[in-house]
PyMOL Python script that loads the backbone (N, CA, C, O; Angstrom):
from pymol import cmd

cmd.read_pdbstr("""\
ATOM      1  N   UNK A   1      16.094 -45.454  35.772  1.00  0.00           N
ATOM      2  CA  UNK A   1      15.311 -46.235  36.694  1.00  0.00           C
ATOM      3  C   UNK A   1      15.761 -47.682  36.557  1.00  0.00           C
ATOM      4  O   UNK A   1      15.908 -48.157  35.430  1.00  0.00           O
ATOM      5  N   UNK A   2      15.984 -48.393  37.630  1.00  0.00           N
ATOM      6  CA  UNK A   2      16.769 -49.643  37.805  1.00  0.00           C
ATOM      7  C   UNK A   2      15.330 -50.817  36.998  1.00  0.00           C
ATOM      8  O   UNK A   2      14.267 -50.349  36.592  1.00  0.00           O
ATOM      9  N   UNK A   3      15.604 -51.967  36.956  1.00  0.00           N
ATOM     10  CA  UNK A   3      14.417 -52.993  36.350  1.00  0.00           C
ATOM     11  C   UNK A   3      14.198 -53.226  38.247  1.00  0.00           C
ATOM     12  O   UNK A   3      13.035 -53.630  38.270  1.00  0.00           O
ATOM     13  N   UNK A   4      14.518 -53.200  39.260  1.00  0.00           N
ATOM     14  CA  UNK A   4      13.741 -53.860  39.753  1.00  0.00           C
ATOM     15  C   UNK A   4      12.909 -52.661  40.310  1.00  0.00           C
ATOM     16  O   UNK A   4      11.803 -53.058  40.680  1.00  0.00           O
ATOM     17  N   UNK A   5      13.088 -51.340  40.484  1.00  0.00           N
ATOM     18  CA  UNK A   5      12.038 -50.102  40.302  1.00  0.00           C
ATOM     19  C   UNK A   5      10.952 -49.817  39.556  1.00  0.00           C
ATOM     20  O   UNK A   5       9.894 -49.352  39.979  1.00  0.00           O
ATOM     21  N   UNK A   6      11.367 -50.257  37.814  1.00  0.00           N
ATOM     22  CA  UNK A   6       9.741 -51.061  37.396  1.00  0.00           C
ATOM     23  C   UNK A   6       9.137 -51.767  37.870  1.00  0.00           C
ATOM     24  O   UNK A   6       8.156 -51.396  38.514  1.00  0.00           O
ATOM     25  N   UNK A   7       9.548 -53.394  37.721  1.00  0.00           N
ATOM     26  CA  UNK A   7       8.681 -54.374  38.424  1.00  0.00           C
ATOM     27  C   UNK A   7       7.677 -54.360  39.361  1.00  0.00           C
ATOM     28  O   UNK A   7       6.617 -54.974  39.488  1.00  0.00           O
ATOM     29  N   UNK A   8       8.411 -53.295  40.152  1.00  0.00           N
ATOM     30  CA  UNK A   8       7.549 -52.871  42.013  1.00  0.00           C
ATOM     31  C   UNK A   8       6.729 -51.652  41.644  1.00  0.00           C
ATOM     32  O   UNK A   8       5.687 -51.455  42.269  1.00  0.00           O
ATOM     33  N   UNK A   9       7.076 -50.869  40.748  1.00  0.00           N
ATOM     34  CA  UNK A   9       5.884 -50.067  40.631  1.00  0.00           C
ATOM     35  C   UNK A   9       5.005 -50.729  39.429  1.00  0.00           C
ATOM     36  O   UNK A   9       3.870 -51.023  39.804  1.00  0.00           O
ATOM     37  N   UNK A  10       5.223 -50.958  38.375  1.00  0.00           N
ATOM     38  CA  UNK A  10       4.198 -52.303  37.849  1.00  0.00           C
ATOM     39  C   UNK A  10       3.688 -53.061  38.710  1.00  0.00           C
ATOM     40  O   UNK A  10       2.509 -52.825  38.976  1.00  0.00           O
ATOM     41  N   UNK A  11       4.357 -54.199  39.433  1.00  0.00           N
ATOM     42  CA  UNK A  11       3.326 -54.589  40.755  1.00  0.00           C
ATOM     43  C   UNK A  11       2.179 -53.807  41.153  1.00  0.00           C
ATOM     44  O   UNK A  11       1.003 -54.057  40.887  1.00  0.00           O
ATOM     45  N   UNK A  12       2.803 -52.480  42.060  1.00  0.00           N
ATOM     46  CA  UNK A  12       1.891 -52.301  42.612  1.00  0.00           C
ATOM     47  C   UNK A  12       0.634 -51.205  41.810  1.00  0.00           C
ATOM     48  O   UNK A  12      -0.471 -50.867  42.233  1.00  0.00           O
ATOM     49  N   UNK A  13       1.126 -50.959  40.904  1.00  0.00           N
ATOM     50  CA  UNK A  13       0.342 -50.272  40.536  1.00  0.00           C
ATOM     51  C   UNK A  13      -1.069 -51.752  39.461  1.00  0.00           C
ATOM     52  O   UNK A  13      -2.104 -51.514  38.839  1.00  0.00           O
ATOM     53  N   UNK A  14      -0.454 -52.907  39.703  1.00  0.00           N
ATOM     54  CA  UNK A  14      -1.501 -53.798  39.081  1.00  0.00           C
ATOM     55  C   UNK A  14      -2.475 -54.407  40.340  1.00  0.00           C
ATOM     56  O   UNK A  14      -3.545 -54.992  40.177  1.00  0.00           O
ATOM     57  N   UNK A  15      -1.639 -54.031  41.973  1.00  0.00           N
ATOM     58  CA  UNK A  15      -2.249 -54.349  43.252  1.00  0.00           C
ATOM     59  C   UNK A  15      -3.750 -52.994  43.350  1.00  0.00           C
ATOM     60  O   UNK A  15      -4.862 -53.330  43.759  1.00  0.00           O
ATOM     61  N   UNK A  16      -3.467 -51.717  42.946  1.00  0.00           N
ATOM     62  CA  UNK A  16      -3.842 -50.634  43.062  1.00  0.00           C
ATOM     63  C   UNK A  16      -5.172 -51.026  42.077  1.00  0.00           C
ATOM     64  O   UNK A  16      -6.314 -51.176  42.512  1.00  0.00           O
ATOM     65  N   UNK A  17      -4.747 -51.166  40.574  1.00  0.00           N
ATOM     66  CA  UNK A  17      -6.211 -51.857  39.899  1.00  0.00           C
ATOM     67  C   UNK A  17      -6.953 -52.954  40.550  1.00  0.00           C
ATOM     68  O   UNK A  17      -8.156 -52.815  40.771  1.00  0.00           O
ATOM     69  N   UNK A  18      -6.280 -54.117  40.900  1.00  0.00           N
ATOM     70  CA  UNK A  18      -7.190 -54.848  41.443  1.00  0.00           C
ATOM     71  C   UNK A  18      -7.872 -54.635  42.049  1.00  0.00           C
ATOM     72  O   UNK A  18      -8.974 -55.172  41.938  1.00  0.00           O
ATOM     73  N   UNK A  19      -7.542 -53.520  43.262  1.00  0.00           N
ATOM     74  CA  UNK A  19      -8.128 -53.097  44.626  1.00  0.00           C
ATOM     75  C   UNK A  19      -9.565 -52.980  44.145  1.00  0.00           C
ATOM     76  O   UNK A  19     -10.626 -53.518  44.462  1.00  0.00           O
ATOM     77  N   UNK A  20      -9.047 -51.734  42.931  1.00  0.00           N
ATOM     78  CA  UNK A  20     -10.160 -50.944  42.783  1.00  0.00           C
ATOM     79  C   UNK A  20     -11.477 -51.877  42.331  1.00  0.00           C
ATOM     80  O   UNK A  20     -12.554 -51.949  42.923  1.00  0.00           O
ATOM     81  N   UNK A  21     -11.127 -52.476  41.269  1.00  0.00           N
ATOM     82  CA  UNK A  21     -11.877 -53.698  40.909  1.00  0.00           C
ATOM     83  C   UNK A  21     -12.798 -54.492  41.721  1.00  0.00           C
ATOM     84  O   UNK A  21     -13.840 -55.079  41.425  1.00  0.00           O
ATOM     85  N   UNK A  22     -11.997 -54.332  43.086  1.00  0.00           N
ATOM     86  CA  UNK A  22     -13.031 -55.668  43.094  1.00  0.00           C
ATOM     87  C   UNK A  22     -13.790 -55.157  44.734  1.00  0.00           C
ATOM     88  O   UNK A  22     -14.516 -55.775  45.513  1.00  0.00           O
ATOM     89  N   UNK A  23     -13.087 -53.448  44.772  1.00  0.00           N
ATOM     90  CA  UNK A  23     -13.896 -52.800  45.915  1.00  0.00           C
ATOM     91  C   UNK A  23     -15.185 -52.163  44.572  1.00  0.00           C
ATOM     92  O   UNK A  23     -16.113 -51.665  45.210  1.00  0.00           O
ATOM     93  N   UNK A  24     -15.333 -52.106  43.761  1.00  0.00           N
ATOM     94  CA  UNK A  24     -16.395 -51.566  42.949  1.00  0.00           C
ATOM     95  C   UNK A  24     -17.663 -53.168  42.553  1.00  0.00           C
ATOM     96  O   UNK A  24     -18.865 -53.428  42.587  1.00  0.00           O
ATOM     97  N   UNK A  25     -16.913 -53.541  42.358  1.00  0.00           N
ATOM     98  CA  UNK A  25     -17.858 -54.954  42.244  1.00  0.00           C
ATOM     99  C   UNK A  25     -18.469 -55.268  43.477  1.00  0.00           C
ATOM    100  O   UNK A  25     -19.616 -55.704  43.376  1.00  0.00           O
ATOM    101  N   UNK A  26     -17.847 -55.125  45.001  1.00  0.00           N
ATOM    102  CA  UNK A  26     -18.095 -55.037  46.040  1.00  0.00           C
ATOM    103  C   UNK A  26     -19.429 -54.204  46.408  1.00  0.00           C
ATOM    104  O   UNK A  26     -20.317 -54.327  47.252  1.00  0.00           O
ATOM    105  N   UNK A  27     -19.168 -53.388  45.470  1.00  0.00           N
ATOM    106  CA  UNK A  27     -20.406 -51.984  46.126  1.00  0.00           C
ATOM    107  C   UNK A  27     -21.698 -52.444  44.932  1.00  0.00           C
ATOM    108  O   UNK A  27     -22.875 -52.091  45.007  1.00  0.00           O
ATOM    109  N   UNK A  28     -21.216 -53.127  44.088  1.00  0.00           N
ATOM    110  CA  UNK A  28     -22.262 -53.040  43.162  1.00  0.00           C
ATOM    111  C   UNK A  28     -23.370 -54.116  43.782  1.00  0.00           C
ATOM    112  O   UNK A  28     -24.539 -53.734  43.817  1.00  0.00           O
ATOM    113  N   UNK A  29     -23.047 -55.452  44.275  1.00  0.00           N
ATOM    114  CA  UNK A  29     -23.532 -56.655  45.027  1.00  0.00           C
ATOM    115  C   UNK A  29     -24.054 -55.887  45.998  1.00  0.00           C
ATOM    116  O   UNK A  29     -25.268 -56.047  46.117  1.00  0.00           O
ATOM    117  N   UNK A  30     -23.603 -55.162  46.685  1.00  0.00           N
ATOM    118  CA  UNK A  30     -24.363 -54.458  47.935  1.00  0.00           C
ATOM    119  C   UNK A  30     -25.363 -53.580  47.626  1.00  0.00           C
ATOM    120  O   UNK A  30     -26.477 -53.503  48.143  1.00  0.00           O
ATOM    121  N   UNK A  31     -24.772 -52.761  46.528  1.00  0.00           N
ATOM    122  CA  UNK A  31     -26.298 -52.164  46.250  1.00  0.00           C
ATOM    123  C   UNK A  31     -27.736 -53.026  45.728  1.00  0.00           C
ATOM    124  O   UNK A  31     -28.899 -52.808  46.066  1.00  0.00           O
ATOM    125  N   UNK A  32     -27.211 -54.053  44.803  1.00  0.00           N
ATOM    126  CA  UNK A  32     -28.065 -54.980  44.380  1.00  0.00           C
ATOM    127  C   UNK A  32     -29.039 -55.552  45.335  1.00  0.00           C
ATOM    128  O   UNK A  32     -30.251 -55.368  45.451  1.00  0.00           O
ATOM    129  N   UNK A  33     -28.283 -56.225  45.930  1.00  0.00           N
ATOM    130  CA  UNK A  33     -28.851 -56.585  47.578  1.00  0.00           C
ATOM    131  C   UNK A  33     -29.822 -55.732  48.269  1.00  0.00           C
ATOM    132  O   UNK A  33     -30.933 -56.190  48.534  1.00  0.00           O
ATOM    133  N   UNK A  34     -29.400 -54.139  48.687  1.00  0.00           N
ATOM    134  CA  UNK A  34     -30.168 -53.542  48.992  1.00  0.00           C
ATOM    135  C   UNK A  34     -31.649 -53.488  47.868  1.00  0.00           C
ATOM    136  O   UNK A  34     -32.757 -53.897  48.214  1.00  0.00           O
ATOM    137  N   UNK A  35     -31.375 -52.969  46.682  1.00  0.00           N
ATOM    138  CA  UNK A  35     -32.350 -52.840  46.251  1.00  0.00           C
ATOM    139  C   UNK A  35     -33.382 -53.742  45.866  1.00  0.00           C
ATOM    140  O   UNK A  35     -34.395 -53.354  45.285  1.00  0.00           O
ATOM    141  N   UNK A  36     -33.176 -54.867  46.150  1.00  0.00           N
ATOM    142  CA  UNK A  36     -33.815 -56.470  46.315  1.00  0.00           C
ATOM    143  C   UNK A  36     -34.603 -56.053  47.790  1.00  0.00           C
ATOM    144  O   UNK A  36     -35.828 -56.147  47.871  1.00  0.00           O
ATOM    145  N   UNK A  37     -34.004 -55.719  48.613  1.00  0.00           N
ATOM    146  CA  UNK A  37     -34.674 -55.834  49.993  1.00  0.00           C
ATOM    147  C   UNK A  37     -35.440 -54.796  50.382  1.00  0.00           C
ATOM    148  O   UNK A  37     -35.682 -54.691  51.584  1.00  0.00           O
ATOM    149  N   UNK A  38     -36.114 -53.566  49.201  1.00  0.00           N
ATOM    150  CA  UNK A  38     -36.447 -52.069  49.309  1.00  0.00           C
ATOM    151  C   UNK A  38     -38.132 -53.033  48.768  1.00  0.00           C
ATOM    152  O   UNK A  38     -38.469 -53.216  47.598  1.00  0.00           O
ATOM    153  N   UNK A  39     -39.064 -53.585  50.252  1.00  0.00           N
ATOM    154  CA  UNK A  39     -40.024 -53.615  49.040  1.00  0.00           C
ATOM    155  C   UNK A  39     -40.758 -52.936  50.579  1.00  0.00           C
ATOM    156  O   UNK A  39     -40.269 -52.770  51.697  1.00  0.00           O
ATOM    157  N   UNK A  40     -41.834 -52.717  50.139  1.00  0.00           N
ATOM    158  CA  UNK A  40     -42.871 -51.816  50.663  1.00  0.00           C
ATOM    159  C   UNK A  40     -43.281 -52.791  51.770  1.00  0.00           C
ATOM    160  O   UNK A  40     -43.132 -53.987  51.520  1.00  0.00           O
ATOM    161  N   UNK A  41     -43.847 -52.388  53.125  1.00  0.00           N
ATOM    162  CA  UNK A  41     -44.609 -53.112  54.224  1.00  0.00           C
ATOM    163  C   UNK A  41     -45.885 -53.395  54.081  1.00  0.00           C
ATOM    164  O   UNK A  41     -46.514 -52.405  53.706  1.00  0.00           O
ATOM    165  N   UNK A  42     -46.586 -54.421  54.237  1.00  0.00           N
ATOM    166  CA  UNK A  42     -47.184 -54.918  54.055  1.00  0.00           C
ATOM    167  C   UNK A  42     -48.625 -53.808  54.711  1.00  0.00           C
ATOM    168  O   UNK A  42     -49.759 -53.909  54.243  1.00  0.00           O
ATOM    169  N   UNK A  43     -48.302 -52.921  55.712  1.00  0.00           N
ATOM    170  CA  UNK A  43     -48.646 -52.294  56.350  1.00  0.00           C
ATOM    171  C   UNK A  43     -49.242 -50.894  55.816  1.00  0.00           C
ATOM    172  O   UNK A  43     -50.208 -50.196  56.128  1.00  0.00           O
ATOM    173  N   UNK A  44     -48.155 -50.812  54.815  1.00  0.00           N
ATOM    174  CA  UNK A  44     -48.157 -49.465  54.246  1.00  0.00           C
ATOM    175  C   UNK A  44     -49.184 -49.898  52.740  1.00  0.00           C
ATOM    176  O   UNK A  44     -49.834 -48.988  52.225  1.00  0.00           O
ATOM    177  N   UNK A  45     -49.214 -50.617  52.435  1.00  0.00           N
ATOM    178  CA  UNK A  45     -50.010 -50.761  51.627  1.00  0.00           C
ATOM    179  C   UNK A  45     -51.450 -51.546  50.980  1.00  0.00           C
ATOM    180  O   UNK A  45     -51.826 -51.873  49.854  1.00  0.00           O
ATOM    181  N   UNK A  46     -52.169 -51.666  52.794  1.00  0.00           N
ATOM    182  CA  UNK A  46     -52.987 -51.873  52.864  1.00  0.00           C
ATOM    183  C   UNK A  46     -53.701 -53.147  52.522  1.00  0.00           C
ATOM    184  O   UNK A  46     -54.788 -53.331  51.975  1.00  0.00           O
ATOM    185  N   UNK A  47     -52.574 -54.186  53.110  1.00  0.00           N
ATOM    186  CA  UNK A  47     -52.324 -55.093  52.812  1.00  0.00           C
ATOM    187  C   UNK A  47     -53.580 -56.067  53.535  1.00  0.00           C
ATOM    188  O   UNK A  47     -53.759 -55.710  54.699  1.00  0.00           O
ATOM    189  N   UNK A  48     -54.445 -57.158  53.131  1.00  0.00           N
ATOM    190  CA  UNK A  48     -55.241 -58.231  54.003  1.00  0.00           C
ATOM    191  C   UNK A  48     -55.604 -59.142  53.496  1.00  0.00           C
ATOM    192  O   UNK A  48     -55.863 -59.200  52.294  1.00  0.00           O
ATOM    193  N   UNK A  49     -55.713 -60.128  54.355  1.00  0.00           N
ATOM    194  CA  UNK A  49     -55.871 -61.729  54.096  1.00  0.00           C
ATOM    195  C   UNK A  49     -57.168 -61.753  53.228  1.00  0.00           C
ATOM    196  O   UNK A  49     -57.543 -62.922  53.140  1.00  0.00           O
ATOM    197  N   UNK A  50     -57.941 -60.955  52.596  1.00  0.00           N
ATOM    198  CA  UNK A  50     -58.834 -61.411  52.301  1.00  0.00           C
ATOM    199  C   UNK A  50     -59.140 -61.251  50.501  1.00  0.00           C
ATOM    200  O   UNK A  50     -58.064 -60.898  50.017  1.00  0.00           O
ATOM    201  N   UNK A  51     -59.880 -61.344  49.723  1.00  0.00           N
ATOM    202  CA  UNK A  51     -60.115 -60.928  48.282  1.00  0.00           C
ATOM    203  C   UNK A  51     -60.350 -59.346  48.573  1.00  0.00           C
ATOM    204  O   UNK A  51     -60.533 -58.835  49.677  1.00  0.00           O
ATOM    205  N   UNK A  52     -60.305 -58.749  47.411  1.00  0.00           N
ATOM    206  CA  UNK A  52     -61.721 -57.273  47.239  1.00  0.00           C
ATOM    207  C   UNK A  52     -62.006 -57.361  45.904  1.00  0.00           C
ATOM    208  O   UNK A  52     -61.216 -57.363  44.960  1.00  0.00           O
ATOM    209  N   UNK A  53     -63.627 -57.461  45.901  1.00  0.00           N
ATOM    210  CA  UNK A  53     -64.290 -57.119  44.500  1.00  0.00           C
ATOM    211  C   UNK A  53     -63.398 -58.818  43.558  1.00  0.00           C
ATOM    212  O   UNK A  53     -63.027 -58.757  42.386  1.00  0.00           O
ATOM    213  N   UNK A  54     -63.289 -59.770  44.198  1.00  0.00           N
ATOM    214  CA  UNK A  54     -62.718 -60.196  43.326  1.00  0.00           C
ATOM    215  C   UNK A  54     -61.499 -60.481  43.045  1.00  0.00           C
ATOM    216  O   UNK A  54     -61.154 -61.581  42.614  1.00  0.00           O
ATOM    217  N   UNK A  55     -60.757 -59.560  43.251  1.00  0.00           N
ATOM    218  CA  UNK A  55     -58.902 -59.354  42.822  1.00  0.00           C
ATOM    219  C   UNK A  55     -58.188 -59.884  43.933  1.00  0.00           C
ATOM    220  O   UNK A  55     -58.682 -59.554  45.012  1.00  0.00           O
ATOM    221  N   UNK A  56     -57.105 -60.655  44.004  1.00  0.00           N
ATOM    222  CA  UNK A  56     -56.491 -61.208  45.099  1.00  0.00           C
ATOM    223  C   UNK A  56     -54.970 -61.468  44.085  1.00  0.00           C
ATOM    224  O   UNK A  56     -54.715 -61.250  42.901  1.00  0.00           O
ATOM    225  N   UNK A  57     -54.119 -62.080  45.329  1.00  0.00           N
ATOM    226  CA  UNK A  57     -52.636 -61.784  45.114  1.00  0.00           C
ATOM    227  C   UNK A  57     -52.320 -63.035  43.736  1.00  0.00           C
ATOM    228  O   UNK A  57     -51.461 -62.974  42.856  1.00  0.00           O
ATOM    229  N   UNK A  58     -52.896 -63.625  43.871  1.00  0.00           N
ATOM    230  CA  UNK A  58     -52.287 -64.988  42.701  1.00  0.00           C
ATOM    231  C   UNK A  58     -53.066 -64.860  41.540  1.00  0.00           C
ATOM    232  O   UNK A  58     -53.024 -65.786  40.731  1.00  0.00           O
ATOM    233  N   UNK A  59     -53.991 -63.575  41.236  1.00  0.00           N
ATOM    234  CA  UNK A  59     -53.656 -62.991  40.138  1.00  0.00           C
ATOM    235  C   UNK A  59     -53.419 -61.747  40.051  1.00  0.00           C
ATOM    236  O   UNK A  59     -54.210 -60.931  39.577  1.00  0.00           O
ATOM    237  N   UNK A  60     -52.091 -61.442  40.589  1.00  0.00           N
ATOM    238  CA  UNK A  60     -51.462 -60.150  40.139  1.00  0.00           C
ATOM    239  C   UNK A  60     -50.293 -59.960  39.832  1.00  0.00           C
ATOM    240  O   UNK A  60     -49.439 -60.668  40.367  1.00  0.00           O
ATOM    241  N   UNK A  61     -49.911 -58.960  38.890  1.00  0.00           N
ATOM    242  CA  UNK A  61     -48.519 -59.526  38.159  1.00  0.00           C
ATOM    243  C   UNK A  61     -47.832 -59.582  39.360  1.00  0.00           C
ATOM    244  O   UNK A  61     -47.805 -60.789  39.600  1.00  0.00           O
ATOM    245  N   UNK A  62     -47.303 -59.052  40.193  1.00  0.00           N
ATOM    246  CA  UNK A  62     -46.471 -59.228  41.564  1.00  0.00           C
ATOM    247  C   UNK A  62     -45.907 -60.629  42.158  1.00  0.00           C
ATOM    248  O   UNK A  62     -44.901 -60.995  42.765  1.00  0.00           O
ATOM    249  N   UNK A  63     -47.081 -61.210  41.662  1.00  0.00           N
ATOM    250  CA  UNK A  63     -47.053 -62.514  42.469  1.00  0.00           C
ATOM    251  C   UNK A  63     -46.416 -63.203  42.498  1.00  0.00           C
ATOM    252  O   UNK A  63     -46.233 -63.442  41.304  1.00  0.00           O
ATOM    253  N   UNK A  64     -45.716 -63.940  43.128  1.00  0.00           N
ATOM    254  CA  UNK A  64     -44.685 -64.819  42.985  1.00  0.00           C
ATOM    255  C   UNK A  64     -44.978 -66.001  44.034  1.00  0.00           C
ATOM    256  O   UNK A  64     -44.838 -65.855  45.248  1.00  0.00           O
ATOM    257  N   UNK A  65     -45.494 -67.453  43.281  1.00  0.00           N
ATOM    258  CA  UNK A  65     -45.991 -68.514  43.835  1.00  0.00           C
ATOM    259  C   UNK A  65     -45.067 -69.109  44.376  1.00  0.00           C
ATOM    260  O   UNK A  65     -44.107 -69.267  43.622  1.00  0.00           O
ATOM    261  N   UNK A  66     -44.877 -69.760  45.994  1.00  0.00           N
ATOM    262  CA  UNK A  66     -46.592 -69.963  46.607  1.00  0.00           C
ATOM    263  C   UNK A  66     -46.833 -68.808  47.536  1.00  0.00           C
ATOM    264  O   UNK A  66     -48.033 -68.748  47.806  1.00  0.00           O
ATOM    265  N   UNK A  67     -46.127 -67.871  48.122  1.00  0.00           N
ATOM    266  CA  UNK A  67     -46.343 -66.966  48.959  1.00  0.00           C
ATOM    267  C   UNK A  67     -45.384 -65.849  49.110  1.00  0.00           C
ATOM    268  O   UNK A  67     -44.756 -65.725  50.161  1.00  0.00           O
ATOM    269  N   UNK A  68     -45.202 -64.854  47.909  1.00  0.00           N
ATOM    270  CA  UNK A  68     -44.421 -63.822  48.166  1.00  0.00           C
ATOM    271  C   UNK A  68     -44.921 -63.034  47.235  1.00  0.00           C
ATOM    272  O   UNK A  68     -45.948 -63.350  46.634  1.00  0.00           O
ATOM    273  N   UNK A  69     -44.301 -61.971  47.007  1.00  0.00           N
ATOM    274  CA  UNK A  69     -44.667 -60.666  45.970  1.00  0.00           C
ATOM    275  C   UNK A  69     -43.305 -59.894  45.367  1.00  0.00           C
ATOM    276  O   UNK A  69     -42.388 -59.634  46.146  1.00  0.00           O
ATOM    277  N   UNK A  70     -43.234 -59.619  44.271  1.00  0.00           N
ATOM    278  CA  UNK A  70     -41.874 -58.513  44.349  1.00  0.00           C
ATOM    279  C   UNK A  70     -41.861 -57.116  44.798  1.00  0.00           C
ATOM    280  O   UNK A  70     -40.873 -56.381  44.788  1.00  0.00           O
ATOM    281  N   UNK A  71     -42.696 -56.902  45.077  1.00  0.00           N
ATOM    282  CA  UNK A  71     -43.168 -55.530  45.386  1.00  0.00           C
ATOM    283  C   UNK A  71     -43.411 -55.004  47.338  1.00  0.00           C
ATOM    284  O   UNK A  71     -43.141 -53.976  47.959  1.00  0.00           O
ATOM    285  N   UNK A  72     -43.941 -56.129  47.663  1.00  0.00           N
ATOM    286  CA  UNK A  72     -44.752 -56.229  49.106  1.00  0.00           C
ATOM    287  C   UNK A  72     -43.833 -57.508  50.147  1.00  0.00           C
ATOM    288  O   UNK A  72     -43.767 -58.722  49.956  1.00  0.00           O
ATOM    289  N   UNK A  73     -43.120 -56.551  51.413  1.00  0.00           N
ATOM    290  CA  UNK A  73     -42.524 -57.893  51.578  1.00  0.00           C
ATOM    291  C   UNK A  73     -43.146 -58.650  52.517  1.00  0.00           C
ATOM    292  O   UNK A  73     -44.254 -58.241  52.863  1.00  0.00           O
ATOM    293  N   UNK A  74     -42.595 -59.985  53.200  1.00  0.00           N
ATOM    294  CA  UNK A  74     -43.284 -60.855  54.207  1.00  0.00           C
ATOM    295  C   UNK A  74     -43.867 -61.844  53.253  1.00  0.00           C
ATOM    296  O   UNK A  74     -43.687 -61.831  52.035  1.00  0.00           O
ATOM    297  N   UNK A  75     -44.773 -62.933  54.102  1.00  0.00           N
ATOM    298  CA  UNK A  75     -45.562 -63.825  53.328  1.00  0.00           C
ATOM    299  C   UNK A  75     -46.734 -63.328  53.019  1.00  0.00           C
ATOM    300  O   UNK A  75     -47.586 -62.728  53.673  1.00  0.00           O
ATOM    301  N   UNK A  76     -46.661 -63.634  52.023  1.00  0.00           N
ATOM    302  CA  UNK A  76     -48.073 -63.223  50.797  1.00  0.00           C
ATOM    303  C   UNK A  76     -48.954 -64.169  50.380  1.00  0.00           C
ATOM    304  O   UNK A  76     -48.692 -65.069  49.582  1.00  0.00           O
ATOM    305  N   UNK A  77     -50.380 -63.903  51.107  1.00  0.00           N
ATOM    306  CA  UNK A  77     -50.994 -65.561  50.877  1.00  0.00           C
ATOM    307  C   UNK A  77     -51.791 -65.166  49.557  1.00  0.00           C
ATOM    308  O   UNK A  77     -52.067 -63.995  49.295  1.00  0.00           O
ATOM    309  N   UNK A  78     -52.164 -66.330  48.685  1.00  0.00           N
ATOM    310  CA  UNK A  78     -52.051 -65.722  47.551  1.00  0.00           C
ATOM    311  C   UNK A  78     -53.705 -65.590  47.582  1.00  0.00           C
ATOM    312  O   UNK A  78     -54.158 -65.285  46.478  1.00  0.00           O
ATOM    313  N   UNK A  79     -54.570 -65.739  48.494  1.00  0.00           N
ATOM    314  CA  UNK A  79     -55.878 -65.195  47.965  1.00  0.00           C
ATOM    315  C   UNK A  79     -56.002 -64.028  49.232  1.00  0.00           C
ATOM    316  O   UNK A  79     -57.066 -63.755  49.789  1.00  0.00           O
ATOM    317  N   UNK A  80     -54.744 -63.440  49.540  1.00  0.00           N
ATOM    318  CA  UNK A  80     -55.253 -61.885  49.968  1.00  0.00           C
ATOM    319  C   UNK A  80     -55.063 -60.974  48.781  1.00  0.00           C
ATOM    320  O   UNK A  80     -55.087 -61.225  47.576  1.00  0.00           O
ATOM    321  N   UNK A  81     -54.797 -59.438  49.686  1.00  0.00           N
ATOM    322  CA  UNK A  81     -55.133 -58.298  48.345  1.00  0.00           C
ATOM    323  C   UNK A  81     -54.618 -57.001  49.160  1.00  0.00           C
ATOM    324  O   UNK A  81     -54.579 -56.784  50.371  1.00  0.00           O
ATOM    325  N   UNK A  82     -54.271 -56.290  48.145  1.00  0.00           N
ATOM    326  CA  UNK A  82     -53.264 -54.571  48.618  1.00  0.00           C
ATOM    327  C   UNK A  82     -53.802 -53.837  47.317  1.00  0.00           C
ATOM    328  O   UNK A  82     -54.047 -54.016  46.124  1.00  0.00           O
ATOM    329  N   UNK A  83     -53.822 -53.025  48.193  1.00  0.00           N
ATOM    330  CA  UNK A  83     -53.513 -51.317  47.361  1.00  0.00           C
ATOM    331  C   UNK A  83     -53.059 -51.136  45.737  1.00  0.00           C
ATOM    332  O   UNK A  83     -53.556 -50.476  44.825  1.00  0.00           O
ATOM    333  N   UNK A  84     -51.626 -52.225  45.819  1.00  0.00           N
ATOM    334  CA  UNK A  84     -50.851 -52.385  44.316  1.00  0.00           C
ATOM    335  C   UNK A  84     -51.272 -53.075  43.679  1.00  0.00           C
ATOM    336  O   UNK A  84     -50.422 -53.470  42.881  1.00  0.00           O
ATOM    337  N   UNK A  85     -52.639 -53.720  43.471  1.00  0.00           N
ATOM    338  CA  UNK A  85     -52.826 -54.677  43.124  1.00  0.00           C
ATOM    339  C   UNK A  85     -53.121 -54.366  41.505  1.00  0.00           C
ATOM    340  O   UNK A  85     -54.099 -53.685  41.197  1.00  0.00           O
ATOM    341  N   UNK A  86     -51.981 -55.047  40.226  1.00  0.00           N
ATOM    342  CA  UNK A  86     -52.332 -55.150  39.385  1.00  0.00           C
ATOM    343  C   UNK A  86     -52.459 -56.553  38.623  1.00  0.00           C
ATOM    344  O   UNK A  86     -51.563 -57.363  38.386  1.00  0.00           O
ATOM    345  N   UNK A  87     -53.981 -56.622  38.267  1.00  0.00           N
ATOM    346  CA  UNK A  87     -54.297 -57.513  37.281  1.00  0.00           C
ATOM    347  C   UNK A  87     -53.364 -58.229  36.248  1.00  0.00           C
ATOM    348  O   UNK A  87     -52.963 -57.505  35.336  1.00  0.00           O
ATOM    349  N   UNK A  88     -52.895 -59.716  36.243  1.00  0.00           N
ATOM    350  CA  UNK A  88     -52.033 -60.833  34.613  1.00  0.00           C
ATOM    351  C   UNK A  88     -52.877 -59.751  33.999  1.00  0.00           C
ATOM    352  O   UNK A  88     -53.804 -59.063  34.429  1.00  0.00           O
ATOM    353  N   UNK A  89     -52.129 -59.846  32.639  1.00  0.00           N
ATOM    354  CA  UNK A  89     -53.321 -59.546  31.283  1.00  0.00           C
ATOM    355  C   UNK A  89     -53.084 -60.747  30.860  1.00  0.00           C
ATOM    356  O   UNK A  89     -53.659 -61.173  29.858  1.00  0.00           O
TER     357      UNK A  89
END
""", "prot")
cmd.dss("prot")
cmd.show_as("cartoon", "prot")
cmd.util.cbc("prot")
cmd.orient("prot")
């Protein structure tokens, strides 16, 4: 095998890793992404502007100040209340 028949298959076979590399890192950001954006409708979980019994969104671990949730997506005002609602300890 000649040296410049290595070189080019060394090349490409270091073009072939990269590919792979950085189409897998590719998919991993995308899945990440997706699973960031998998949160429940506000709809589905019985979601309303108001307290119950007390319990409301800005104290529940979920909460994330001034108006969101990790769990529940859309704006989350923090003295409404859902279904998921769990209590700081």
């Amino acid at each position: 095998m000649s040296e410049q028949t290595k070189n080019t298959s060394r090349r490409t076979a270091l073009k072939a890793g990269l590919a792979v590399i950085a189409g897998s890192s590719a998919v991993a950001v995308a899945g990440r992404a997706k699973a960031q954006s998998a949160k429940a409708a506000q709809s589905t979980v019985g979601y309303q502007a108001k307290p119950n019994n007390g319990q409301q969104c800005s104290t529940c671990t979920q909460f994330v100040a001034p108006n969101a949730c990790q769990i529940v997506d859309g704006v989350i005002a923090p003295d409404a209340w859902c279904q998921l609602y769990s209590p700081k300890a």
